[in-house]
ROKEMAR-52987 format. One record per residue (C-alpha): x, y, z; residue in three letters; residue number from 1. Coordinates in steps of 0.001 Angstrom, whole numbers, plus 524288, in hexadecimal, padded with zeros to 5 digits. Each point is the difference from the previous one (the first is absolute). Example, Ala and Ser with C-alpha at 12.3 -4.5 7.8 and 13.67 -1.06 7.14 Angstrom:
BEGIN
x 8300C	y 7EE6C	z 81E78	residu ALA	num 1
x 8055A	y 80D70	z 7FD6C	residu SER	num 2
END
This chain:
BEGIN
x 7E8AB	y 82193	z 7F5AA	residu UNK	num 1
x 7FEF6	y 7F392	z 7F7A9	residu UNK	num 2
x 7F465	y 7F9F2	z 7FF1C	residu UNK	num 3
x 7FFC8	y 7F074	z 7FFB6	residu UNK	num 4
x 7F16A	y 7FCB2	z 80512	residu UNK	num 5
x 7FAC5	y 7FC4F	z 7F3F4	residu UNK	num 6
x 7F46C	y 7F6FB	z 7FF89	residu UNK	num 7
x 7FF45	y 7F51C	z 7FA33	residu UNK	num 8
x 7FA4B	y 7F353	z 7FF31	residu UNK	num 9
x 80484	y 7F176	z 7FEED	residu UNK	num 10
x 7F5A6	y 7F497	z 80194	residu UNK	num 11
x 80184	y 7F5F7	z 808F5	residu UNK	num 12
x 7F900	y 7F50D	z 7F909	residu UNK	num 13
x 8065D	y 7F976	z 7F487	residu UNK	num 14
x 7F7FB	y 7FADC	z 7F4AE	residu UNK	num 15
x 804ED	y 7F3F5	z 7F799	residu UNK	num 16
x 800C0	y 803D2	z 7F184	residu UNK	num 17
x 7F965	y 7F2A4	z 7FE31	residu UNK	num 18
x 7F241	y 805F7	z 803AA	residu UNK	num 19
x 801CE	y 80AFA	z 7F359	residu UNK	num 20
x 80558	y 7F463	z 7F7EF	residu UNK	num 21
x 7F34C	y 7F73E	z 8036D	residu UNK	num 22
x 7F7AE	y 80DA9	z 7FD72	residu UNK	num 23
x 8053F	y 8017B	z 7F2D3	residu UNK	num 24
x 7FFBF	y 7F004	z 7FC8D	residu UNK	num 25
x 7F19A	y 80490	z 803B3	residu UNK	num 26
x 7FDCA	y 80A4F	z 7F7FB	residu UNK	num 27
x 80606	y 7F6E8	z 7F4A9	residu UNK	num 28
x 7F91E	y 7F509	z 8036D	residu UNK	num 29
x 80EC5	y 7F606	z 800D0	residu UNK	num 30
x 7FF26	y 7F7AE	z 809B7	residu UNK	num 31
x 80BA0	y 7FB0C	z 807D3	residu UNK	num 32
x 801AA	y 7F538	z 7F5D5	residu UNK	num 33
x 7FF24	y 806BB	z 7F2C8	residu UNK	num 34
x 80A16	y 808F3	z 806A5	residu UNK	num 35
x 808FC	y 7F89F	z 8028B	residu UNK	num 36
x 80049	y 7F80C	z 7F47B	residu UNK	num 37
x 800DF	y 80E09	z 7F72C	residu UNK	num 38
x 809E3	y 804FA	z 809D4	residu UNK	num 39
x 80714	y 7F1D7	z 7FEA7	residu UNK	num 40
x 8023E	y 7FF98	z 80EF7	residu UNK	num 41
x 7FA48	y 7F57E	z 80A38	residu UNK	num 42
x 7F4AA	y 80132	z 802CB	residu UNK	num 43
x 8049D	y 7FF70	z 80F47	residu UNK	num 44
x 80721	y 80AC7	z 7FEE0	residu UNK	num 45
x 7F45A	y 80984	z 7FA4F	residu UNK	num 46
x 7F770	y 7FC68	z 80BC3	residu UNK	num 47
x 80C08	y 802DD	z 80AD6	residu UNK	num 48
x 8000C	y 80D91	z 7F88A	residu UNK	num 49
x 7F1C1	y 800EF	z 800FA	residu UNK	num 50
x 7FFC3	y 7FB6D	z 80EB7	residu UNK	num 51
x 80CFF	y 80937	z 802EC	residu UNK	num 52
x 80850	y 7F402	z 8011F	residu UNK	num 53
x 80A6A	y 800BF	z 7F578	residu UNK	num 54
x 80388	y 80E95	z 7FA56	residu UNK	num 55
x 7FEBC	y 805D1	z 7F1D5	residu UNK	num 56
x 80EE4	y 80046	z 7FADF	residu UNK	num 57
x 8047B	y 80878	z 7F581	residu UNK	num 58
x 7FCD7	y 7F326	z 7F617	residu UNK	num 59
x 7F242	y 7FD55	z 80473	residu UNK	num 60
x 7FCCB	y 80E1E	z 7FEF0	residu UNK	num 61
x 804E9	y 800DB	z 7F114	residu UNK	num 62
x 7F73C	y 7F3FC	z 7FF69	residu UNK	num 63
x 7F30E	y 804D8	z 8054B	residu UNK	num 64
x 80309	y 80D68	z 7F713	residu UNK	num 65
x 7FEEC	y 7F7EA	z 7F407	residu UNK	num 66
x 7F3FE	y 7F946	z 80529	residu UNK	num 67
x 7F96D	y 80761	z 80734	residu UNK	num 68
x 802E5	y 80D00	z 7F8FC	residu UNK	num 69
x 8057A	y 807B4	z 80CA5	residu UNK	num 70
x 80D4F	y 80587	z 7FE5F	residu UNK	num 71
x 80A89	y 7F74D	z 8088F	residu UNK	num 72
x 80434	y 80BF9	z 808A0	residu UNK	num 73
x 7F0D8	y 80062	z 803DF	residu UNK	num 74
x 80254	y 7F1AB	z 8064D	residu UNK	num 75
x 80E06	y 803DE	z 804AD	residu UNK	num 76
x 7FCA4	y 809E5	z 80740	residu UNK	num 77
x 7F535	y 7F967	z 806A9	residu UNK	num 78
x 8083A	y 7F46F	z 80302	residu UNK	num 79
x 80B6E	y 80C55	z 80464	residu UNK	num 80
x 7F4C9	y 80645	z 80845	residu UNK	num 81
x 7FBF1	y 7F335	z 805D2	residu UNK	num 82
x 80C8E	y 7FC99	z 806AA	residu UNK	num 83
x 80302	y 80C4E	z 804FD	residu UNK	num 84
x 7F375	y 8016B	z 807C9	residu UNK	num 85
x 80266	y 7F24B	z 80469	residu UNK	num 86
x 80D8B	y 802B8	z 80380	residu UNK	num 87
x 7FB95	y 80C2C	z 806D6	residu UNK	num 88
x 7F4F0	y 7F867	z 807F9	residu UNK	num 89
x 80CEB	y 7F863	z 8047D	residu UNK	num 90
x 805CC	y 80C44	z 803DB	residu UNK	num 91
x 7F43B	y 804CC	z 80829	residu UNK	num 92
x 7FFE8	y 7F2ED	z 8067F	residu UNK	num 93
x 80F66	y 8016F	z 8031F	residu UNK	num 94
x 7FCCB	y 80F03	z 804B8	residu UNK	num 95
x 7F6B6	y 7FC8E	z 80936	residu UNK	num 96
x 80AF6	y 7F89D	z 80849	residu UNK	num 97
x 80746	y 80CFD	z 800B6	residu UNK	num 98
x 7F661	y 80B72	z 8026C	residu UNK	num 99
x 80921	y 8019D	z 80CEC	residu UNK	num 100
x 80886	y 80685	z 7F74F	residu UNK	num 101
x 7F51A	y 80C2B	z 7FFDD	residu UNK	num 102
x 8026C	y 80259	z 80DF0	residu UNK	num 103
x 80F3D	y 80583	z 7FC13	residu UNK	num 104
x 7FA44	y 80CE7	z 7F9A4	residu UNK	num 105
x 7F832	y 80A17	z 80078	residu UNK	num 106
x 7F554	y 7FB71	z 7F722	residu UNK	num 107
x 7F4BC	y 8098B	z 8038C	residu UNK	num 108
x 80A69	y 80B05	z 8004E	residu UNK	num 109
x 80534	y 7FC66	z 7F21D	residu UNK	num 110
x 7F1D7	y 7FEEC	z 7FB40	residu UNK	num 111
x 7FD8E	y 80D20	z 8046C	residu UNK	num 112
x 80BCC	y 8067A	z 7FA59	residu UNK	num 113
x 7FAB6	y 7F8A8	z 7F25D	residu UNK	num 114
x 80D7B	y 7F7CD	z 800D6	residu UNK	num 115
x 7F666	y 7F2CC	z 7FED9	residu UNK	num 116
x 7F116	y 7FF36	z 7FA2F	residu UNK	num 117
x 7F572	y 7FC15	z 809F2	residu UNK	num 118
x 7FDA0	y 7F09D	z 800A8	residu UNK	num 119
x 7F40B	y 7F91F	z 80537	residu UNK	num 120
x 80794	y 7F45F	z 80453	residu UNK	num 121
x 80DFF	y 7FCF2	z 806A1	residu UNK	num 122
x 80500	y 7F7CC	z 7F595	residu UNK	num 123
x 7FC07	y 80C3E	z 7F58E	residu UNK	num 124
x 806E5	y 80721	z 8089E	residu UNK	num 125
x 80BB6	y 7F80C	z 802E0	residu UNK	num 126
x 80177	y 7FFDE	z 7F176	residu UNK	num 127
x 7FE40	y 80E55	z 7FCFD	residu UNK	num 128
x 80C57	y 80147	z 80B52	residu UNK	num 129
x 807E9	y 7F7CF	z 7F886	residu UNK	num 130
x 7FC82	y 80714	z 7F4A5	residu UNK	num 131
x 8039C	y 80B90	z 804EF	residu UNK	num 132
x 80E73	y 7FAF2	z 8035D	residu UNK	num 133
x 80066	y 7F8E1	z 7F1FC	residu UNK	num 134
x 8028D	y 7F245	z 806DB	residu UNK	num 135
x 7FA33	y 7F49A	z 7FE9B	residu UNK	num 136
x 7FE66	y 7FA68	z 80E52	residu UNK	num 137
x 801BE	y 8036F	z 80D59	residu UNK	num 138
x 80D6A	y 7F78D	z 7FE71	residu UNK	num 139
x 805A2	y 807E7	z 7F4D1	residu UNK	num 140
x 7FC5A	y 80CFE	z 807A9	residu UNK	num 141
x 80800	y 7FAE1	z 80B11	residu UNK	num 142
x 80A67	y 7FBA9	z 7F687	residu UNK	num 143
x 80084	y 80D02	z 7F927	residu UNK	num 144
x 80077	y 8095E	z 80C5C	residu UNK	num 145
x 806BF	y 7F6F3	z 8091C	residu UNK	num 146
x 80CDD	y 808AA	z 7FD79	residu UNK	num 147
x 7FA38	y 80C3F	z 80241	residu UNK	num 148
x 7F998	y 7FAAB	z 80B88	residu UNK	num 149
x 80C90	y 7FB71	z 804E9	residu UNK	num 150
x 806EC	y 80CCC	z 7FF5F	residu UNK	num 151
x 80502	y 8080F	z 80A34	residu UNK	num 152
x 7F48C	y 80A65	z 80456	residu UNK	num 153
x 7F57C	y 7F2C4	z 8010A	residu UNK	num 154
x 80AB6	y 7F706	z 8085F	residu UNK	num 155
x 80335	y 80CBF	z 8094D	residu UNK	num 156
x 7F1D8	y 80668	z 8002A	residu UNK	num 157
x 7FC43	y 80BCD	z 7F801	residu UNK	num 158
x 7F637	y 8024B	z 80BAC	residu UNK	num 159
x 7F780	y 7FB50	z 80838	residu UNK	num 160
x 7F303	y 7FAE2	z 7F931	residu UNK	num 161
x 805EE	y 80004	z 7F34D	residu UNK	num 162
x 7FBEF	y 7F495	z 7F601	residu UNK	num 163
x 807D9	y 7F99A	z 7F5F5	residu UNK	num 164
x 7F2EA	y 7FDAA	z 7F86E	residu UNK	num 165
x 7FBAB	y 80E2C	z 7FEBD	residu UNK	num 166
x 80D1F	y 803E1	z 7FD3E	residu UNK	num 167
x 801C0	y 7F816	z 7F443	residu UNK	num 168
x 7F305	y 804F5	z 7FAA0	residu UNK	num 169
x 804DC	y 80BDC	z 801F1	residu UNK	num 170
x 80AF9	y 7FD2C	z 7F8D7	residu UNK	num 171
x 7F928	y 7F8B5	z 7F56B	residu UNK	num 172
x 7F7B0	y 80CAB	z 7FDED	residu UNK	num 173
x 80B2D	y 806CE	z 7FE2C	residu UNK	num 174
x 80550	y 7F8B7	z 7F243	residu UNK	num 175
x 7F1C4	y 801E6	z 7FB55	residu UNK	num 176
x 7FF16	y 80EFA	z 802D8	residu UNK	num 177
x 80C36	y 7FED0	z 7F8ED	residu UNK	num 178
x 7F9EC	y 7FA20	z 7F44C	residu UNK	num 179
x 7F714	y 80C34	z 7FE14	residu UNK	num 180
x 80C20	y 808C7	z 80448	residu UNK	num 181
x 8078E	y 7FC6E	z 7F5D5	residu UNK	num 182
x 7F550	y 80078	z 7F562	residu UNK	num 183
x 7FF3F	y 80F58	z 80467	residu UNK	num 184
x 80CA6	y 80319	z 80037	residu UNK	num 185
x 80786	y 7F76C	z 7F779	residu UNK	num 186
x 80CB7	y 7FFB2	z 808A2	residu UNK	num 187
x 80D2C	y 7FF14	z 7F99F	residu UNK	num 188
x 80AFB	y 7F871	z 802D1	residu UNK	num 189
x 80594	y 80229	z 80C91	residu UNK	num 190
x 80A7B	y 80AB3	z 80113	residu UNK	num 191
x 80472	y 802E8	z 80DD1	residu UNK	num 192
x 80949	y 80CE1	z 7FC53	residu UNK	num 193
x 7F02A	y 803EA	z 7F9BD	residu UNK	num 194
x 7F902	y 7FBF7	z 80D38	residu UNK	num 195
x 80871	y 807FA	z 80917	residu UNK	num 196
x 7FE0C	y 80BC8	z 7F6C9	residu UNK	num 197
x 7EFC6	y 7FBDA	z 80275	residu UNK	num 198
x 802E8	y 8006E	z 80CEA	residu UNK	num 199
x 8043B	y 80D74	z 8022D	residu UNK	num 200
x 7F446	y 8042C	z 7F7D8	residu UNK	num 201
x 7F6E0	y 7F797	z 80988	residu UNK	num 202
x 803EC	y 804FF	z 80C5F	residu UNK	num 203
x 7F967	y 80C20	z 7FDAF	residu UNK	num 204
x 7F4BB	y 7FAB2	z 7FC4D	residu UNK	num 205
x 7FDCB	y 7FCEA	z 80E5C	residu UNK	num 206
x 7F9EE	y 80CB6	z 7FF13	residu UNK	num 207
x 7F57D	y 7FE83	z 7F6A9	residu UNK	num 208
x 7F36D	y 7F7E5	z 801FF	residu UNK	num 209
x 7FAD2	y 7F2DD	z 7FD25	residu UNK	num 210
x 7FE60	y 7FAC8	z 7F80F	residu UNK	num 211
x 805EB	y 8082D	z 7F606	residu UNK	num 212
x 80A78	y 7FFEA	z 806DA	residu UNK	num 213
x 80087	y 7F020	z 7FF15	residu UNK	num 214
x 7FC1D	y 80032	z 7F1DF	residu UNK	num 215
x 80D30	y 80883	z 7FD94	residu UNK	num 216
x 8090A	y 7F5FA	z 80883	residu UNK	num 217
x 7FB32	y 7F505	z 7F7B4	residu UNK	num 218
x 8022D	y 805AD	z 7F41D	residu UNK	num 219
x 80E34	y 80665	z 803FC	residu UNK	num 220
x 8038E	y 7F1B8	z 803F4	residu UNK	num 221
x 7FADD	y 7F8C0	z 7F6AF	residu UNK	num 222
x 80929	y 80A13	z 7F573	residu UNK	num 223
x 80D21	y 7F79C	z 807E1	residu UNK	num 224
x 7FAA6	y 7F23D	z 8017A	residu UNK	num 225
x 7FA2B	y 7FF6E	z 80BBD	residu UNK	num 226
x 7EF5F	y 7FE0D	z 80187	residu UNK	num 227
x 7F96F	y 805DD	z 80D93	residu UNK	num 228
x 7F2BC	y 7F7D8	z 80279	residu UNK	num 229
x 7F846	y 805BA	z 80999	residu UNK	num 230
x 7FA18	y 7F4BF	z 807A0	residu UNK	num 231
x 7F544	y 802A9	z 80B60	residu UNK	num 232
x 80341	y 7FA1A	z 80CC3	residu UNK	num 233
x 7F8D5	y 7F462	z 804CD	residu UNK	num 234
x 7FEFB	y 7FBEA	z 80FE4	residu UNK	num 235
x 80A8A	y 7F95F	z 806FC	residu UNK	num 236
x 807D0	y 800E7	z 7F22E	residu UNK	num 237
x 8074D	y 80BB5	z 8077B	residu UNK	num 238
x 80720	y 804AE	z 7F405	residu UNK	num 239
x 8057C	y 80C99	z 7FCA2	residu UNK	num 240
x 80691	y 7FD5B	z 7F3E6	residu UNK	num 241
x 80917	y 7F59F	z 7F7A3	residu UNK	num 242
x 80991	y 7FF1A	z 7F612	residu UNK	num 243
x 80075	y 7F437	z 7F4F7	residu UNK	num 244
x 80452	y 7FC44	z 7F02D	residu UNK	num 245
x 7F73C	y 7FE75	z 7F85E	residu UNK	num 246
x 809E4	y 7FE08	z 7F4F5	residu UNK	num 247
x 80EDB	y 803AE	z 8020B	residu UNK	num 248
x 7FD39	y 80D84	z 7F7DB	residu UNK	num 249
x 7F18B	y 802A0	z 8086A	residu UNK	num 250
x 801E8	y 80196	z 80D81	residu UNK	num 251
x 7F2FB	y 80158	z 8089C	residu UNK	num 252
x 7FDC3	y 808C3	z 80B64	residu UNK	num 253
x 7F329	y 7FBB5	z 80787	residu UNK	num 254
x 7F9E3	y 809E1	z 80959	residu UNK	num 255
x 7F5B5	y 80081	z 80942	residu UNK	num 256
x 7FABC	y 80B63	z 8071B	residu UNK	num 257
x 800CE	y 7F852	z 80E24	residu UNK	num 258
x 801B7	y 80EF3	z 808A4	residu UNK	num 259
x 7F754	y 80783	z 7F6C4	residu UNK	num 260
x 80AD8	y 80A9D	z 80341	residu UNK	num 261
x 805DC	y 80609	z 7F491	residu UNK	num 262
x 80E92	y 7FEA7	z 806D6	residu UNK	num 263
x 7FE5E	y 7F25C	z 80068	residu UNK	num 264
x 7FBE5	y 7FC0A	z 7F34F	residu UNK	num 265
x 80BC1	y 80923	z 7F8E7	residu UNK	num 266
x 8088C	y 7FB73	z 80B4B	residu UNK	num 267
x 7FB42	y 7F15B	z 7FB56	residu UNK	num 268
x 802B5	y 803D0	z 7F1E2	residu UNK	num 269
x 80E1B	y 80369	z 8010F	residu UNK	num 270
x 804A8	y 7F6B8	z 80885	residu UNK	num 271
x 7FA16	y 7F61B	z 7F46B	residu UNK	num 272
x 806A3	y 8074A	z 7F67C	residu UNK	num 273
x 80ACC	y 7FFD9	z 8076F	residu UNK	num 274
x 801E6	y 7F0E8	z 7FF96	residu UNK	num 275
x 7FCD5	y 800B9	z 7F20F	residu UNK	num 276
x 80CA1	y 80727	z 7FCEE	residu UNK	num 277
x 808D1	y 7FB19	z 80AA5	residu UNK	num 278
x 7FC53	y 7F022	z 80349	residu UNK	num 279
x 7FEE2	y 7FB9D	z 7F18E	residu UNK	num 280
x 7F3AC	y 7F542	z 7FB08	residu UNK	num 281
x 80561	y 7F4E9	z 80A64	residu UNK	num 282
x 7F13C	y 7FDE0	z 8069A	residu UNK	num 283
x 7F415	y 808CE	z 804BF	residu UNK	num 284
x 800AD	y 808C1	z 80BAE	residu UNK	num 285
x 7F541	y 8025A	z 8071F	residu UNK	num 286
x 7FE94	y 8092B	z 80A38	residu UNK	num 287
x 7F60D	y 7FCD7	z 80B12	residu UNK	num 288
x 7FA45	y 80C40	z 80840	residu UNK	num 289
x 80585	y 80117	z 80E9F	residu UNK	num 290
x 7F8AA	y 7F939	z 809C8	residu UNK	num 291
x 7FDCB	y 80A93	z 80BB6	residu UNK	num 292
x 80BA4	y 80514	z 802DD	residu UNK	num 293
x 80856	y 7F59E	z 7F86D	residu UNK	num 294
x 80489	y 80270	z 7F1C2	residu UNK	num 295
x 7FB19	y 7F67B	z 7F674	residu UNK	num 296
x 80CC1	y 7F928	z 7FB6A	residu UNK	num 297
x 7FF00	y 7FE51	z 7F120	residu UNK	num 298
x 80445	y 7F558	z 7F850	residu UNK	num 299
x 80D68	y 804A3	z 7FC4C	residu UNK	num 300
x 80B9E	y 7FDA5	z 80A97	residu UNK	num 301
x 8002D	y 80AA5	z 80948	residu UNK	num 302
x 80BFB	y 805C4	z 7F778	residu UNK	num 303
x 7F7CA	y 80270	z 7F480	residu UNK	num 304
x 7F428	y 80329	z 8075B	residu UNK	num 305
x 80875	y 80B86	z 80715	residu UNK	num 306
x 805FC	y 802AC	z 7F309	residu UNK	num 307
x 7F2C3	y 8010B	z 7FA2E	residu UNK	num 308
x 7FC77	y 80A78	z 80C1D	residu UNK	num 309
x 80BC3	y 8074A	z 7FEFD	residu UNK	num 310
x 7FE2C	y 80141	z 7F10D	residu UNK	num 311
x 7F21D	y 805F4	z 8012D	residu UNK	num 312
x 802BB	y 80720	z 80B4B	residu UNK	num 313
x 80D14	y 807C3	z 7F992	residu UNK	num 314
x 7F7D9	y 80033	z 7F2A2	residu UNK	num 315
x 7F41D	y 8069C	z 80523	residu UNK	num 316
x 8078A	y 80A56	z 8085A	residu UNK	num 317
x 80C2C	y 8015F	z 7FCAE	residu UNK	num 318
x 80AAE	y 7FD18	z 80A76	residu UNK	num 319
x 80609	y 80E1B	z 801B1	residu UNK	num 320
x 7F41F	y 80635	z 7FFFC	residu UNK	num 321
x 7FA34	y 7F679	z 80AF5	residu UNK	num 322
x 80BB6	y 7FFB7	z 806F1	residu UNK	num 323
x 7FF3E	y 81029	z 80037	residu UNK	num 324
x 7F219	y 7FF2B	z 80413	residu UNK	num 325
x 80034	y 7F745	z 80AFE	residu UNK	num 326
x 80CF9	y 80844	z 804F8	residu UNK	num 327
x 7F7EA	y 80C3D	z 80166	residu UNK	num 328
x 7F5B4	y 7F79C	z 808DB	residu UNK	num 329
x 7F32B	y 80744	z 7FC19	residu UNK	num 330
x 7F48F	y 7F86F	z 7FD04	residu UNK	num 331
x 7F5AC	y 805DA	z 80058	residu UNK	num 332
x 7F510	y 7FE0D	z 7F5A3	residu UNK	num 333
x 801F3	y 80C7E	z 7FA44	residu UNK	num 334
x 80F76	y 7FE3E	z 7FDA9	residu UNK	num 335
x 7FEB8	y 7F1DC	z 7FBBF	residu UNK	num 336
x 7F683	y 80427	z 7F5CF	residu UNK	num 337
x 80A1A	y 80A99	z 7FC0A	residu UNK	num 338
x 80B4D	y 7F736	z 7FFA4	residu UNK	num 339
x 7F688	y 7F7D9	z 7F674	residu UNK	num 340
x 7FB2B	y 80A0B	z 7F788	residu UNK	num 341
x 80F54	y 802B6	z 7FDC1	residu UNK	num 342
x 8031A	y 7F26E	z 7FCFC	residu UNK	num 343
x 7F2D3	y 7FEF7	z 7F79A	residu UNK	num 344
x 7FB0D	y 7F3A7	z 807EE	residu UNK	num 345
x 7F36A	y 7FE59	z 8073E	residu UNK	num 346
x 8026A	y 803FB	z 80F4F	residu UNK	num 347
x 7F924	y 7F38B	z 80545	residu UNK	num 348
x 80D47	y 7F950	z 7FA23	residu UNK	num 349
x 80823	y 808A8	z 8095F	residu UNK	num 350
x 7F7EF	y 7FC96	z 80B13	residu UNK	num 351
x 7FFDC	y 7F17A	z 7FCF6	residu UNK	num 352
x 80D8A	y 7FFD5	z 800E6	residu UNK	num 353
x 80122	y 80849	z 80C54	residu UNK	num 354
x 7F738	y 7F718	z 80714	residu UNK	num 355
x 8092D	y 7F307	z 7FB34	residu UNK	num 356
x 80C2A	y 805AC	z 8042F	residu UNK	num 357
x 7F86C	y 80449	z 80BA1	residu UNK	num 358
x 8021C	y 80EE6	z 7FF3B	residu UNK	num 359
x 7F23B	y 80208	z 8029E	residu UNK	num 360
x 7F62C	y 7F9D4	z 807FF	residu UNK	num 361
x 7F502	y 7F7E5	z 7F7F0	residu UNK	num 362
x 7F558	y 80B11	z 8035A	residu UNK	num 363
x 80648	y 80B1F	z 7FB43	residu UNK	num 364
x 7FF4D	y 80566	z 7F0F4	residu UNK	num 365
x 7F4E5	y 7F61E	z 7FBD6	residu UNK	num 366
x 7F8CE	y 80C41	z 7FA1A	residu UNK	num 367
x 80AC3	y 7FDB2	z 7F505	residu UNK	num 368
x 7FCB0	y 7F37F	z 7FCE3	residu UNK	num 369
x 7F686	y 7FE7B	z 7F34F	residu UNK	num 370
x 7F75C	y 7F462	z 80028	residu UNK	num 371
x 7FF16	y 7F7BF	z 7F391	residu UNK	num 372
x 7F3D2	y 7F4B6	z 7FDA5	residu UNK	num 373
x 7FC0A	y 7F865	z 7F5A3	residu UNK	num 374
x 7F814	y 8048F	z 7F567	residu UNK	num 375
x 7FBFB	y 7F61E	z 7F28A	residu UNK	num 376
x 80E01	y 80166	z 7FC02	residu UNK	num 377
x 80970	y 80378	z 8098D	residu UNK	num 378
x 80295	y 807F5	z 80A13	residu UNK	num 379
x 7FA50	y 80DCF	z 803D7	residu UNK	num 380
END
């Protein structure tokens, strides 16, 4: 998992450059008037730089390097230096209007996960937030997500409890576990003839364990263009997976491990995959978990989101071989694990499926299922 928390530490006084200027006039013994008249400026205008009133420009500072015998970038940058402290006491002042904004997302959850760096005060952390996003106010984050927060899974309700806030930091996480994806696996250009053949290789990886088994998926996509980020789920984000550009030759599949069942997370997988290769680089799609007994409706229209079903369902277990399976009408845990092994998937996929298409009650072959938590890199 990425690591952003870094400390580090900006100073929320600002100090005029005039009091170093006066320090070294000191140390020189010039007063305010020999200065001036060596520096050929008014003398009004070297005690507003002295009291912080008037700034050092580029001249003045060539000026005071010839008199004073400190290089002009010395002066610039304190004059530089000056104003942006000034500028950012502004911005604190502006922040402390807004700290409402906080409320939207899971701060203490984010912290925890190392997605933001501890603060001592709201305004630090207000600004570490927007840091996190890469925006410059509450505004622009509004601005920038308002589309996504218009789409179709937020106007219908992805499920009950779920918040716009935590699922946009979940979303945000996602392009920076991206970041450090793509530095590991330096993904080619996206080739979807390539990511189908991936896909056939994948499948049986069901079978193997985390997180090799992850390591091996990320890799196998990133050889056709697409990055997997595996992104820890946050509360009332209710998020099992999403699909995004992050160029139009990088596609992005986002995963979370919502179930902690194996079956959901490679079910989750290839129904992202699937709208890779079959809706094009149009928006996101993001694909809420169901609320009780209601299926999360993602962010595609229902077409595509049943497209993107049907695609991992017939990819996963082949059609003919389901459709000769569920004709002979044995399920029992010790023939769906043999009708795995032949297909070379994990069972708990066969039983996930059973269960949706309600072929088996919810109670029954849950001994197949293989659990899957988070470890300091992915899943396990």
């Amino acid at each position: 998992m990425a690591d952003r928390a870094q400390p580090h530490f900006t100073p929320d006084y600002a100090i005029p450059p005039g009091e170093t200027l006066s320090e070294v006039m000191d140390s020189l013994s010039i007063s305010q008037a020999e200065l001036a008249e060596r520096t050929d400026r008014p003398k009004k205008t070297i005690n507003e730089i002295i009291k912080g009133k008037a700034a050092i420009t580029p001249e003045t500072a060539l000026q005071f390097e010839r008199v004073l015998g400190v290089p002009a970038s010395f002066w610039n940058n304190l004059e530089q230096n000056y104003r942006t402290a000034l500028a950012r006491k502004d911005e604190r002042a502006r922040l402390e209007k807004q700290l409402g904004f906080l409320t939207h997302f899971p701060v203490k959850d984010m912290t925890k996960r190392n997605w933001l760096r501890p603060c001592d005060t709201a305004v630090e952390q207000l600004t570490e937030l927007l840091n996190y996003f890469g925006v410059a106010s509450p505004k622009a984050w509004h601005t920038h997500w308002e589309t996504i927060q218009q789409d179709a899974s937020f106007r219908r309700g992805g499920g009950q409890g779920q918040s716009f806030g935590a699922v946009a930091a979940w979303l945000r996480q996602g392009h920076i576990e991206a970041r450090a994806v793509r530095e590991q696996y330096s993904p080619k250009p996206y080739n979807a003839d390539r990511f189908r053949l991936e896909l056939n290789a994948i499948r049986h990886l069901t079978n193997a364990h985390m997180p090799g088994a992850a390591e091996e998926m990320q890799q196998r996509c990133a050889s056709a263009g697409v990055v997997v980020a595996l992104v820890e789920e946050l509360p009332k984000a209710r998020v099992c997976g999403a699909t995004s550009w992050l160029t139009p030759d990088l596609a992005l599949i986002q995963l979370s491990l919502y179930y902690h069942r194996d079956d959901q997370f490679w079910f989750s997988f290839f129904h992202e995959a699937g709208h890779v290769l079959l809706h094009g680089k149009r928006s996101i799609f993001v694909e809420p978990a169901k609320s009780g007994s209601k299926q999360g409706i993602g962010s595609g229209t229902r077409v595509e989101e049943e497209e993107a079903n049907t695609f991992a369902a017939n990819t996963l277990i082949p059609p003919s071989a389901w459709d000769a399976f569920v004709a002979a009408s044995d399920f029992e845990e010790s023939s769906i694990a043999a009708f795995a092994a032949e297909l070379e998937i994990a069972p708990g996929i066969v039983v996930g499926r059973l269960q949706r298409e309600k072929l088996l009650p919810y109670n029954r072959g849950t001994s197949l299922f293989r659990k899957l938590i988070w470890d300091k890199t992915s899943a396990a």
